[in-house]
N, CA, C, O and CB atoms as a CASP TS submission, in Angstrom:
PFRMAT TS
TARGET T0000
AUTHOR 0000-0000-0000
METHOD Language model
MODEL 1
PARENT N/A
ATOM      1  N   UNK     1       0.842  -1.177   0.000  1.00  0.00           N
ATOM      2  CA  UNK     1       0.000   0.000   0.000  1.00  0.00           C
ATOM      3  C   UNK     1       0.887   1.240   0.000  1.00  0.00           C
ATOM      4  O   UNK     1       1.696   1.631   0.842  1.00  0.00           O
ATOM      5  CB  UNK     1      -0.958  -0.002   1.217  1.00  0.00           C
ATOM      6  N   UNK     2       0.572   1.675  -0.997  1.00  0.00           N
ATOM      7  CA  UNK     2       1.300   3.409  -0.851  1.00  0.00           C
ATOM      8  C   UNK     2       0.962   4.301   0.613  1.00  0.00           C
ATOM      9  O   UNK     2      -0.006   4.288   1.373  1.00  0.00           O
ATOM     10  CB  UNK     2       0.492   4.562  -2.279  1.00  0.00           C
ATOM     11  N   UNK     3       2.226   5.053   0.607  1.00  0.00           N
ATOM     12  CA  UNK     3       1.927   6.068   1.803  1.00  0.00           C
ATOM     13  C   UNK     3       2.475   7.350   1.182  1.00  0.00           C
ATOM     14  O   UNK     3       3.007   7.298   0.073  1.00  0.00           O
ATOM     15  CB  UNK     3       2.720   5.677   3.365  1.00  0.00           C
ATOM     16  N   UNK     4       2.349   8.688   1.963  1.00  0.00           N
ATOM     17  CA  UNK     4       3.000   9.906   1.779  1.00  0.00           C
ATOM     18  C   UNK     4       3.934  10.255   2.317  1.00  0.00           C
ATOM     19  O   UNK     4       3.827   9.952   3.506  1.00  0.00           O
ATOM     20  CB  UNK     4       2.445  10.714   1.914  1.00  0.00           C
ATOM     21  N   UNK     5       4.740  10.691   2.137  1.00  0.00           N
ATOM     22  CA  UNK     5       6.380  11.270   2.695  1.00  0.00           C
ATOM     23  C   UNK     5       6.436  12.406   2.871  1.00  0.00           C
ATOM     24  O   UNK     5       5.809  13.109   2.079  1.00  0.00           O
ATOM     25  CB  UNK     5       7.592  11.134   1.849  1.00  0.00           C
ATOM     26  N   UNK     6       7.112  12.989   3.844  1.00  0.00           N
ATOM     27  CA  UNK     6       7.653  14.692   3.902  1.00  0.00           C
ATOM     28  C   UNK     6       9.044  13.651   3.665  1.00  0.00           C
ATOM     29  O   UNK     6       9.422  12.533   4.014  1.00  0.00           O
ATOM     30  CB  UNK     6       7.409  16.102   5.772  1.00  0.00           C
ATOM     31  N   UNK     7       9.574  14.936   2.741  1.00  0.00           N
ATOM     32  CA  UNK     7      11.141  15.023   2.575  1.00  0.00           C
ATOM     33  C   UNK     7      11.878  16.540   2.680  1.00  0.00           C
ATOM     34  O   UNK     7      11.994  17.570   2.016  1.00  0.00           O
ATOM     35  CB  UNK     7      11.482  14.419   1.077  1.00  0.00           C
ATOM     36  N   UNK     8      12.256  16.017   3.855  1.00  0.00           N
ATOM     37  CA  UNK     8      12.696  17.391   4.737  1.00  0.00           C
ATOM     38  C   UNK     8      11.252  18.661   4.663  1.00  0.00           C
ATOM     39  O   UNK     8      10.258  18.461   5.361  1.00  0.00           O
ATOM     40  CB  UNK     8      14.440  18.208   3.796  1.00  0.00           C
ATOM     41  N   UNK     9      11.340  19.854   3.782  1.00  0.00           N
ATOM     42  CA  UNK     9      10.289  20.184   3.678  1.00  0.00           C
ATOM     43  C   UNK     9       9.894  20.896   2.155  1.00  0.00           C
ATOM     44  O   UNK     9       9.082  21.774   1.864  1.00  0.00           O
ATOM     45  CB  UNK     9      10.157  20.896   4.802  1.00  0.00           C
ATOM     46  N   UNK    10      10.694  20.231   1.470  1.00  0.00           N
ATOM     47  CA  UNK    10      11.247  20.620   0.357  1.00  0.00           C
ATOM     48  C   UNK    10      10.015  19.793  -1.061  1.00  0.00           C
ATOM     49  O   UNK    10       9.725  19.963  -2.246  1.00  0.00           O
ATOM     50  CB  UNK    10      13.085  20.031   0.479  1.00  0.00           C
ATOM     51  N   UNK    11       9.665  18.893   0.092  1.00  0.00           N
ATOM     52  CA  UNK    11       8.928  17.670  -1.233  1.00  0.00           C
ATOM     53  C   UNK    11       8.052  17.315  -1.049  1.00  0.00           C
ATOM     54  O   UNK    11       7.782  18.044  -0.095  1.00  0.00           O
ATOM     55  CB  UNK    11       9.388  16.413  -1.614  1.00  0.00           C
ATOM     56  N   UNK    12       6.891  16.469  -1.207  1.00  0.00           N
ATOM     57  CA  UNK    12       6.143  15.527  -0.636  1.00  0.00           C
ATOM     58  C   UNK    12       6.185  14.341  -1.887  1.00  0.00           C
ATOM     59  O   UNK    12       6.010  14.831  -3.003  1.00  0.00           O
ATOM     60  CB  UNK    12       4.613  16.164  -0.177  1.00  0.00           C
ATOM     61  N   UNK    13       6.383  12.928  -1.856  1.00  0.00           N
ATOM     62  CA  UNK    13       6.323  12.003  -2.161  1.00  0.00           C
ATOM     63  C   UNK    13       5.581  11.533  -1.727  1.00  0.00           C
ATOM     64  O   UNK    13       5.143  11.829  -0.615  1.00  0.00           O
ATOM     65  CB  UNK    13       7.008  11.585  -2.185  1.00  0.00           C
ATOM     66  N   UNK    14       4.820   9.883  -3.031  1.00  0.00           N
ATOM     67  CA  UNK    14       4.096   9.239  -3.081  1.00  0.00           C
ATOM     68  C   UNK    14       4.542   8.067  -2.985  1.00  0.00           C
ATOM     69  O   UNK    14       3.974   7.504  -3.921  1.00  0.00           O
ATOM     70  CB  UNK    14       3.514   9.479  -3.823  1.00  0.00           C
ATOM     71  N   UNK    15       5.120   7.382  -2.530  1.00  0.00           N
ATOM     72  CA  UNK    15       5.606   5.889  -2.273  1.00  0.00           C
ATOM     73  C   UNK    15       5.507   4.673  -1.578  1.00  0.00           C
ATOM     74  O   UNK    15       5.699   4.748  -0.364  1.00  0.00           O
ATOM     75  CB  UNK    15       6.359   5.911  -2.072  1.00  0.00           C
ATOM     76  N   UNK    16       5.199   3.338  -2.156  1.00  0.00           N
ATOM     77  CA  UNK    16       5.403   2.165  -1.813  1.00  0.00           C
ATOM     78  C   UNK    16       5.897   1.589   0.018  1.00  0.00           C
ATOM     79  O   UNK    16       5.376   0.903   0.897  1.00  0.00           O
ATOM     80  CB  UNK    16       6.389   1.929  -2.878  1.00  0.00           C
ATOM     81  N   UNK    17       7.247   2.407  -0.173  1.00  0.00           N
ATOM     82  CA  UNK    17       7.696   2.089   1.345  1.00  0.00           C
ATOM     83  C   UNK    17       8.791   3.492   1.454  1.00  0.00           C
ATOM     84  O   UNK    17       8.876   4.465   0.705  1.00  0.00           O
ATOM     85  CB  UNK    17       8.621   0.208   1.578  1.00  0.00           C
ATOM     86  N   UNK    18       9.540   3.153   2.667  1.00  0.00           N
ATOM     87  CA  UNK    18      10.590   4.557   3.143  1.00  0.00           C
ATOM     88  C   UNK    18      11.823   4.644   2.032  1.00  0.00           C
ATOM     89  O   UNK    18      12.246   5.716   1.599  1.00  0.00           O
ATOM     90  CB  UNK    18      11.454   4.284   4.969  1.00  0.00           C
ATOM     91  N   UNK    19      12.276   3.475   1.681  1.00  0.00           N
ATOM     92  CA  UNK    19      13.426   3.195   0.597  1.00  0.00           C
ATOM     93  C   UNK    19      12.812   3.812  -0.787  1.00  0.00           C
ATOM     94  O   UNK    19      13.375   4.660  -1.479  1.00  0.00           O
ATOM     95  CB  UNK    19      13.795   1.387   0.416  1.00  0.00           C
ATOM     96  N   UNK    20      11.701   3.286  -1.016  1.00  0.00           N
ATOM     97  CA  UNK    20      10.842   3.830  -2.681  1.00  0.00           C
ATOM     98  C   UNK    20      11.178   5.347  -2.415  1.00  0.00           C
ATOM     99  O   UNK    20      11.845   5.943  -3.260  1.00  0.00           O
ATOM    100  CB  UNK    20       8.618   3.510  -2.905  1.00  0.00           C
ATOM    101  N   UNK    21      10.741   6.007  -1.266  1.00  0.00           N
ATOM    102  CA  UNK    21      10.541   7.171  -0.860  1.00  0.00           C
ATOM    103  C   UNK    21      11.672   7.694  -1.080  1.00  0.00           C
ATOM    104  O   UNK    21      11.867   8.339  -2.110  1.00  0.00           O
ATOM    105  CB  UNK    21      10.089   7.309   0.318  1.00  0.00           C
ATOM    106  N   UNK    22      12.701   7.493  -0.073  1.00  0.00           N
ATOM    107  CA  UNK    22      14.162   8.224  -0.680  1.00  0.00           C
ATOM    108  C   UNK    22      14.002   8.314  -2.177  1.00  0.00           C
ATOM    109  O   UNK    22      13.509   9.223  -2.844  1.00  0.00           O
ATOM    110  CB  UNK    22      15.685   7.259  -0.360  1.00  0.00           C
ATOM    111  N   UNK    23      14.623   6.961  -2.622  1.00  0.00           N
ATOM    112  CA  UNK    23      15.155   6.998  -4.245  1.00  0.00           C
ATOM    113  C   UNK    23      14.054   8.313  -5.123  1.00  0.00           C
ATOM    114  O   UNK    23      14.658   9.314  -5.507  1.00  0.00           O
ATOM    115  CB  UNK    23      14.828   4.993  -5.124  1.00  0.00           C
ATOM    116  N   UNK    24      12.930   8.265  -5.321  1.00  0.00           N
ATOM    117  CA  UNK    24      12.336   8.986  -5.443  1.00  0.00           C
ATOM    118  C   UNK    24      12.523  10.578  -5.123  1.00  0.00           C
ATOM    119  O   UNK    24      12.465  11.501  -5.935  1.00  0.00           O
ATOM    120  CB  UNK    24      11.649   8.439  -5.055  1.00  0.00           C
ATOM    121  N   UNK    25      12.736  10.636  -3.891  1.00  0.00           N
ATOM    122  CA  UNK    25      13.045  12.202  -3.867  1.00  0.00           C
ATOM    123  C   UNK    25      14.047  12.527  -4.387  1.00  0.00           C
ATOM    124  O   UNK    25      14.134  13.632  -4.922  1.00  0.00           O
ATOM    125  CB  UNK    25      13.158  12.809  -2.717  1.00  0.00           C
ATOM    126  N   UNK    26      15.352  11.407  -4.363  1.00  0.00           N
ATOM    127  CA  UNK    26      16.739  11.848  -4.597  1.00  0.00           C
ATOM    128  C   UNK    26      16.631  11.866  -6.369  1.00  0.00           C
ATOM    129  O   UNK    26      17.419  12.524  -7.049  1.00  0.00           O
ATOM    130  CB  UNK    26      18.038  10.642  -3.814  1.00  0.00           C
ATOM    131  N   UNK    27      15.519  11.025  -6.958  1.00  0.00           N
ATOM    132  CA  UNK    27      15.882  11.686  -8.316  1.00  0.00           C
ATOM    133  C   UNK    27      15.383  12.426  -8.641  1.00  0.00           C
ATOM    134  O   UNK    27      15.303  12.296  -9.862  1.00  0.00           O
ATOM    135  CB  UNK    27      15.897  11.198  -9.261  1.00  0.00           C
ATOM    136  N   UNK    28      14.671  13.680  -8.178  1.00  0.00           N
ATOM    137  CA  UNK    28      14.168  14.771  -8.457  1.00  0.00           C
ATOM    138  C   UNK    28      15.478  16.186  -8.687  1.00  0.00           C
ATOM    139  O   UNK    28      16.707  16.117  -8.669  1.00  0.00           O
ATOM    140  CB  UNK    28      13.092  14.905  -7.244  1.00  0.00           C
ATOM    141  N   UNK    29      15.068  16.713  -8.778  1.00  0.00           N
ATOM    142  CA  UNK    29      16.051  17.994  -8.907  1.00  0.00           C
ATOM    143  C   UNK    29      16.197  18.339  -7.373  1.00  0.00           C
ATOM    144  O   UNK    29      15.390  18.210  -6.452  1.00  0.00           O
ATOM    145  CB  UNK    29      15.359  19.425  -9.897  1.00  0.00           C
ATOM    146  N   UNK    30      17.708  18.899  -7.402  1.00  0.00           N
ATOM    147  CA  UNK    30      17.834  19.223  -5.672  1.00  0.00           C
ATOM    148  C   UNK    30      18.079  17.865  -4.774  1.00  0.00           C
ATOM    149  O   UNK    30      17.495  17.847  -3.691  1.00  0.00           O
ATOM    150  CB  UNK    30      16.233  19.959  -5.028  1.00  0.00           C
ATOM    151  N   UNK    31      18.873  16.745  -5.113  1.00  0.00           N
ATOM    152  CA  UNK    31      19.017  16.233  -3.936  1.00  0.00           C
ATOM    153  C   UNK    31      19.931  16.357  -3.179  1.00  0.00           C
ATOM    154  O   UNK    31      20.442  15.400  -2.598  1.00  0.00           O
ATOM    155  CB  UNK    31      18.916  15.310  -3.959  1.00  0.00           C
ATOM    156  N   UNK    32      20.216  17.284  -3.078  1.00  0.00           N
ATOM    157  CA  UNK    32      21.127  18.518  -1.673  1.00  0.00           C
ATOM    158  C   UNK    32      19.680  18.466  -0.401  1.00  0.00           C
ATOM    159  O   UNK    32      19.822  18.377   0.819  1.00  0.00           O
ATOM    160  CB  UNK    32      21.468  21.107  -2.575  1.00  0.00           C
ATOM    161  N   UNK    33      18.460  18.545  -1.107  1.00  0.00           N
ATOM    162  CA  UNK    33      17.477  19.364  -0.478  1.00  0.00           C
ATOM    163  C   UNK    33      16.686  17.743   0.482  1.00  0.00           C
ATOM    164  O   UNK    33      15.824  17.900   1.347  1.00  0.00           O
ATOM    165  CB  UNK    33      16.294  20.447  -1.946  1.00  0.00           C
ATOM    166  N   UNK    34      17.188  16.402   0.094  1.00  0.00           N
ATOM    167  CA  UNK    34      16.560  15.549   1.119  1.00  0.00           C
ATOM    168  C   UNK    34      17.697  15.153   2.280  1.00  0.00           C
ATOM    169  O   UNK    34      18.616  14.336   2.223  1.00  0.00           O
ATOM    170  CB  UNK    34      15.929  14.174   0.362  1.00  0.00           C
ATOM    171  N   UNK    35      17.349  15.900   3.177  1.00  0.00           N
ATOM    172  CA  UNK    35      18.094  15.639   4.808  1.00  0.00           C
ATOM    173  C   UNK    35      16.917  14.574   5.269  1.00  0.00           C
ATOM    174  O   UNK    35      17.281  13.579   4.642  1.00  0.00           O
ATOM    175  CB  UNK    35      18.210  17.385   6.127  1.00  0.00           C
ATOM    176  N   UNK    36      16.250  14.353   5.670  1.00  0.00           N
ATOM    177  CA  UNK    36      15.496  13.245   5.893  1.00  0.00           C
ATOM    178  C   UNK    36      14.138  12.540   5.283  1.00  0.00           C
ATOM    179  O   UNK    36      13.633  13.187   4.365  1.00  0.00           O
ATOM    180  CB  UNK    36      15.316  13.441   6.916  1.00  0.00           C
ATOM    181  N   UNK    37      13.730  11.803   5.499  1.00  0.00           N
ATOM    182  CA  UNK    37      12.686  11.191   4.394  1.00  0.00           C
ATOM    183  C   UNK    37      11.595  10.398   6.139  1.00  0.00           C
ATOM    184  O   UNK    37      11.897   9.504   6.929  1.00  0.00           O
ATOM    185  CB  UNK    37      13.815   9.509   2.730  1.00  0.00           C
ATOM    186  N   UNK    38      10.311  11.350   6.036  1.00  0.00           N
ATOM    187  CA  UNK    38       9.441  10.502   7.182  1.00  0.00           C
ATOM    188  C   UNK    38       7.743  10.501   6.710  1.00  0.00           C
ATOM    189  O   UNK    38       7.040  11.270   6.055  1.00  0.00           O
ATOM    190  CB  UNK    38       9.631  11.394   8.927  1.00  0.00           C
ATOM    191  N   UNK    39       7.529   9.246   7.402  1.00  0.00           N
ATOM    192  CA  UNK    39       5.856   9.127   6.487  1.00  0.00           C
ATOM    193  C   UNK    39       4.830  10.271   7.438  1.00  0.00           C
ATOM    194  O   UNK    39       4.869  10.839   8.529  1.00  0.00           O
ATOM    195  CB  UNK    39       4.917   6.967   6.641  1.00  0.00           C
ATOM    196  N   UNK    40       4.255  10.211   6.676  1.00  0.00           N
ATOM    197  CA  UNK    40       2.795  11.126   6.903  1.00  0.00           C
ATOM    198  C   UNK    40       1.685  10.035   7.532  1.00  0.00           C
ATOM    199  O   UNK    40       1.364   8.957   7.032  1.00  0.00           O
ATOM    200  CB  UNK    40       2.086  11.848   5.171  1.00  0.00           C
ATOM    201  N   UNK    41       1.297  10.509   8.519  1.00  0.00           N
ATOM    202  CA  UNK    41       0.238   9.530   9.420  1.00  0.00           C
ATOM    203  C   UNK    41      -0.920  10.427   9.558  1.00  0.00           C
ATOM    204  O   UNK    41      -1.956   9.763   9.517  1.00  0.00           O
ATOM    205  CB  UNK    41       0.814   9.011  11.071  1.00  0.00           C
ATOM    206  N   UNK    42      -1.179  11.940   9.737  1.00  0.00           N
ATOM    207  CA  UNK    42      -2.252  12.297   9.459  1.00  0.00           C
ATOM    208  C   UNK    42      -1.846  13.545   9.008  1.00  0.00           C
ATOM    209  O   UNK    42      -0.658  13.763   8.771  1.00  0.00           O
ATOM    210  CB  UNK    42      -3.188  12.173  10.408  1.00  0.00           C
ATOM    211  N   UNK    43      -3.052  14.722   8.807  1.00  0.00           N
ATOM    212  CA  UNK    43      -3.156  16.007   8.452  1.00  0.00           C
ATOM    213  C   UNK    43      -2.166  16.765   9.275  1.00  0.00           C
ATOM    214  O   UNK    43      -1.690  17.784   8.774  1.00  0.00           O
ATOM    215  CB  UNK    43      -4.523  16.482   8.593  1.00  0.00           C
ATOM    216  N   UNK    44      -1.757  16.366  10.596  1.00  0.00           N
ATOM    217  CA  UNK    44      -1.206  17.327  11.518  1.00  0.00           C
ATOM    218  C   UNK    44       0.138  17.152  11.132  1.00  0.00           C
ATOM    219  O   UNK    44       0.955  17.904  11.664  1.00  0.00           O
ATOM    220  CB  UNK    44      -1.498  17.122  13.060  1.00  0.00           C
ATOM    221  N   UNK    45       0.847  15.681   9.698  1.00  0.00           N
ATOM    222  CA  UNK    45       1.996  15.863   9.557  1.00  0.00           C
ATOM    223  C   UNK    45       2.481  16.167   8.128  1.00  0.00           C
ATOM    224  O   UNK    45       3.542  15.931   7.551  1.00  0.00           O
ATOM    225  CB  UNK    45       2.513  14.886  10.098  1.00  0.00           C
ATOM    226  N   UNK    46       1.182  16.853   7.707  1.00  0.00           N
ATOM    227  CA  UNK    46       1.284  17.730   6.408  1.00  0.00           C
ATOM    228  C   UNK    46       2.225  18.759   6.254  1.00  0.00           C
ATOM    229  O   UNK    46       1.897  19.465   7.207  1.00  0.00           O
ATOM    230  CB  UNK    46       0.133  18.376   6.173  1.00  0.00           C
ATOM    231  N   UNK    47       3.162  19.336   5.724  1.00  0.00           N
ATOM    232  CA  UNK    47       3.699  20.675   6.058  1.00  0.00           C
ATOM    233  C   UNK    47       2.723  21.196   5.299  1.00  0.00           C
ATOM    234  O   UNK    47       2.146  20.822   4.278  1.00  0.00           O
ATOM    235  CB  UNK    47       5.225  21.105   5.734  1.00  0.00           C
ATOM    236  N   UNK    48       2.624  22.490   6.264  1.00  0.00           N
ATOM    237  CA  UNK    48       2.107  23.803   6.132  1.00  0.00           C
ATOM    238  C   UNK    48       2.031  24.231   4.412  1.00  0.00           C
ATOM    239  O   UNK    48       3.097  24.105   3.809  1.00  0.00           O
ATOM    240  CB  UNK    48       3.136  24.829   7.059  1.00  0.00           C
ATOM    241  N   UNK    49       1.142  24.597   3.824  1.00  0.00           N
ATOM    242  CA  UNK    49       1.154  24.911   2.615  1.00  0.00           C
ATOM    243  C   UNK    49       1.041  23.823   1.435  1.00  0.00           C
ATOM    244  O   UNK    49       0.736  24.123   0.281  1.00  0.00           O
ATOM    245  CB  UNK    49       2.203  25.590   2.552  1.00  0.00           C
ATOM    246  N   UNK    50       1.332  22.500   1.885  1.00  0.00           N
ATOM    247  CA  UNK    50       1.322  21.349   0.723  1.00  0.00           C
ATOM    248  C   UNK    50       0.079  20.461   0.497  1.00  0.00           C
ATOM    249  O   UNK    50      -0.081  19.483  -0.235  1.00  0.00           O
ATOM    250  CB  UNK    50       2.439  20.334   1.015  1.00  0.00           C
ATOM    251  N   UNK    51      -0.981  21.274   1.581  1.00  0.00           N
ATOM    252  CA  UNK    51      -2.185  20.095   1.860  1.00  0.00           C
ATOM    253  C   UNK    51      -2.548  19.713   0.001  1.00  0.00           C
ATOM    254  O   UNK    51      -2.724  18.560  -0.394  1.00  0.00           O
ATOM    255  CB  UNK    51      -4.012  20.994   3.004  1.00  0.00           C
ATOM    256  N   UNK    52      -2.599  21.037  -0.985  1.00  0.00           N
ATOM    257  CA  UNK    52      -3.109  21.061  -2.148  1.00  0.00           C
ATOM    258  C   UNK    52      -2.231  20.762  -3.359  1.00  0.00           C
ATOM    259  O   UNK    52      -2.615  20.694  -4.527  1.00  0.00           O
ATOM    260  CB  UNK    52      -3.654  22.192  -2.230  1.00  0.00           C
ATOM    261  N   UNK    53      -0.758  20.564  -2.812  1.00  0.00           N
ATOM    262  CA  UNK    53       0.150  20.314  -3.851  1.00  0.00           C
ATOM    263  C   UNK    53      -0.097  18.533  -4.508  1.00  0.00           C
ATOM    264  O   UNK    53      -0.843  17.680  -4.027  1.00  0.00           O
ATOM    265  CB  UNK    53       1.782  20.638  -3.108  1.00  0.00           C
ATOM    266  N   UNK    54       0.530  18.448  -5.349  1.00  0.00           N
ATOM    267  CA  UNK    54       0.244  17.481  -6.272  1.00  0.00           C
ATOM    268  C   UNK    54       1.889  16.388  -5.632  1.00  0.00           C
ATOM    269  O   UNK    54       3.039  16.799  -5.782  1.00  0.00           O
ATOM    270  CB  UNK    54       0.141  18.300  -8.252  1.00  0.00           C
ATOM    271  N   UNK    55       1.638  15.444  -5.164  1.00  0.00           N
ATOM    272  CA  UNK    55       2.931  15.521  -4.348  1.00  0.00           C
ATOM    273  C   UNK    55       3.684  14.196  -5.460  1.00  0.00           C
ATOM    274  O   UNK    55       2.817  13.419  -5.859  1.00  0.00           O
ATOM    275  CB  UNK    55       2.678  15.084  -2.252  1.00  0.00           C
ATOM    276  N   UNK    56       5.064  13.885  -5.953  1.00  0.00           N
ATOM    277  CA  UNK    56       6.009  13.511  -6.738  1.00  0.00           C
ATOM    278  C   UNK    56       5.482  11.538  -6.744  1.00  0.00           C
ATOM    279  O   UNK    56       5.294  10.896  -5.712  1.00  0.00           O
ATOM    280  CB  UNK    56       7.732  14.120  -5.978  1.00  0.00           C
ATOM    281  N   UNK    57       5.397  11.165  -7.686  1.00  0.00           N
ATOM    282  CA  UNK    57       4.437   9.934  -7.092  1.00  0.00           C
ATOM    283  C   UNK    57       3.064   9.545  -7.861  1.00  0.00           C
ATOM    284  O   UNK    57       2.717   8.514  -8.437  1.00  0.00           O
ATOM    285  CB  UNK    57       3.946  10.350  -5.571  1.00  0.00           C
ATOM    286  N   UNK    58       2.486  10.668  -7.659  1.00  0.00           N
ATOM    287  CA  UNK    58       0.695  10.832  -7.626  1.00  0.00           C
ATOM    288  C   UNK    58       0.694  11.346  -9.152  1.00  0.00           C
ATOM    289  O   UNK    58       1.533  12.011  -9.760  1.00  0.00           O
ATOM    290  CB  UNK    58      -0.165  12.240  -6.246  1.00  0.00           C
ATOM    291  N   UNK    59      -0.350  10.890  -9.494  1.00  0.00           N
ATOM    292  CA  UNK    59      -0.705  11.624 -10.479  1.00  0.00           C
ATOM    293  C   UNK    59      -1.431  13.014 -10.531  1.00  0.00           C
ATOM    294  O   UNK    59      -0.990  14.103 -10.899  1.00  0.00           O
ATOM    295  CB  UNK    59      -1.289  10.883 -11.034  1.00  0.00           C
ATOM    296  N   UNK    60      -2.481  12.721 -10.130  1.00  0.00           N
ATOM    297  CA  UNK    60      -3.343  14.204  -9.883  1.00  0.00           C
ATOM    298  C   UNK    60      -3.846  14.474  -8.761  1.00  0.00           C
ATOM    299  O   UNK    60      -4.488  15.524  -8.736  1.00  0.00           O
ATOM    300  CB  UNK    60      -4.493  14.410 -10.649  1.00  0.00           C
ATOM    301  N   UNK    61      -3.766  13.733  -7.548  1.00  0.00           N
ATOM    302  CA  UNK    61      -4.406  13.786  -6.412  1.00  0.00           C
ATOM    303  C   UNK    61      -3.771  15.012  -5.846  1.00  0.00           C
ATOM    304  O   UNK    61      -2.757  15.379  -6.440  1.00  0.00           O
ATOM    305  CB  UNK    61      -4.319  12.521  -5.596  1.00  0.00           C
ATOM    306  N   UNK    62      -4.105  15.631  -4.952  1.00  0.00           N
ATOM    307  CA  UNK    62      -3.129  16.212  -3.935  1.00  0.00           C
ATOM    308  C   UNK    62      -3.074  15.542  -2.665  1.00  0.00           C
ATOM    309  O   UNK    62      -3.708  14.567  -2.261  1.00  0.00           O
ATOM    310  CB  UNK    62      -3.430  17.594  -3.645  1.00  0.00           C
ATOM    311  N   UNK    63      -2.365  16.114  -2.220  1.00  0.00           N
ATOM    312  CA  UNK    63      -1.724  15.616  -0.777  1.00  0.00           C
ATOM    313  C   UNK    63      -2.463  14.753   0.382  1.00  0.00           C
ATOM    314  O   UNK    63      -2.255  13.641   0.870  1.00  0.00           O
ATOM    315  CB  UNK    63      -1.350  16.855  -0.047  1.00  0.00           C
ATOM    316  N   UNK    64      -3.698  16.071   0.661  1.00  0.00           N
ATOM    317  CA  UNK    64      -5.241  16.095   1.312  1.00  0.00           C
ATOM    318  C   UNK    64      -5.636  14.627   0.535  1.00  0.00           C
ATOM    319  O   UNK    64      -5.594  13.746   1.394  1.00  0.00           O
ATOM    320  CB  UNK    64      -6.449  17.750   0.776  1.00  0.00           C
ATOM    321  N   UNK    65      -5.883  14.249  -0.351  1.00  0.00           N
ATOM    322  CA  UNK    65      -6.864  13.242  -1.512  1.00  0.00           C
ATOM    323  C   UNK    65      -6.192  12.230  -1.270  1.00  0.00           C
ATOM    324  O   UNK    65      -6.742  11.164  -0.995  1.00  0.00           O
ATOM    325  CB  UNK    65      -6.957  13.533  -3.275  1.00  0.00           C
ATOM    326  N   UNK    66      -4.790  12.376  -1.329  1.00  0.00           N
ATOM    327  CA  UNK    66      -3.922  10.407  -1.268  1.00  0.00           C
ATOM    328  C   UNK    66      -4.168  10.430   0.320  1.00  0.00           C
ATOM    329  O   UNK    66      -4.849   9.491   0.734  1.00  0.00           O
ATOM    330  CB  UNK    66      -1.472  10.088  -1.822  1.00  0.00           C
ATOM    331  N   UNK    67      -3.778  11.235   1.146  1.00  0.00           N
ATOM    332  CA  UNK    67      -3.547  10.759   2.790  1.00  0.00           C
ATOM    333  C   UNK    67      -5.590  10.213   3.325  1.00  0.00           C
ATOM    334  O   UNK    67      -5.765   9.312   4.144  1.00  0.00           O
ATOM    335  CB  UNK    67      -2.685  12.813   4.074  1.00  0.00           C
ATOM    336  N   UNK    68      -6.485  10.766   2.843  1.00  0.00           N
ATOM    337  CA  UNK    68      -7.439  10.519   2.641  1.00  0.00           C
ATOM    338  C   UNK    68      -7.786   9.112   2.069  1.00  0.00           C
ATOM    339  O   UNK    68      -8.515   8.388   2.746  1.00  0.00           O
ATOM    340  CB  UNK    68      -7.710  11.415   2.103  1.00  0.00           C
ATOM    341  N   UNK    69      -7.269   8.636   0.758  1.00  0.00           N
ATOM    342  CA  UNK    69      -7.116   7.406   0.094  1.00  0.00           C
ATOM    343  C   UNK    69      -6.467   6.610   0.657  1.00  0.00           C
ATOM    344  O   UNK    69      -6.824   5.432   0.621  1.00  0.00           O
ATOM    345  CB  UNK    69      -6.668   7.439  -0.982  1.00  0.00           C
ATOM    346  N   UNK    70      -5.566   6.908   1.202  1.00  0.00           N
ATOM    347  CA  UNK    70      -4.475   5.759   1.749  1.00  0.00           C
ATOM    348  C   UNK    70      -4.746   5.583   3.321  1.00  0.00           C
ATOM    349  O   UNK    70      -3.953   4.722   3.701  1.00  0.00           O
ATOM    350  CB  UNK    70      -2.712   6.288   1.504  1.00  0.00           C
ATOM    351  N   UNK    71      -5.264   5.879   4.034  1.00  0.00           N
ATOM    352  CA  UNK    71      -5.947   6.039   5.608  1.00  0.00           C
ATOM    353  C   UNK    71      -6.915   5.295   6.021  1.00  0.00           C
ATOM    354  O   UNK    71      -7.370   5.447   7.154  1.00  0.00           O
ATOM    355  CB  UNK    71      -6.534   7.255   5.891  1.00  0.00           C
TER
END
């Protein structure tokens, strides 16, 4: 089952498990910018501002829509 990731605060990922999750952020542009990689368990571990972003992973959902789907 997929979950959501904060990566550092730079990203949000859509991934499989914590390992999918890294590799994933790190091939994005900026991987200077992943200091840590941790899952999302509810709304309260959304960063600020990403509830509506489309997060690296997902196709069109946002953030709010997969943690919703995947919960």
């Amino acid at each position: 089952m997929q979950q959501l990731y904060t990566v550092k605060v730079a990203r949000v990922v859509l991934a499989e498990n914590l390992d999918e999750a890294r590799k994933l952020a790190l091939s994005v542009d900026n991987p200077e910018d992943v200091e840590s990689v941790e899952p999302i368990q509810g709304l309260f571990d959304i960063p600020q501002g990403w509830e509506n972003a489309v997060p690296y992973g997902a196709e069109e959902q946002t953030t709010r829509q997969c943690l919703a789907a995947y919960l």
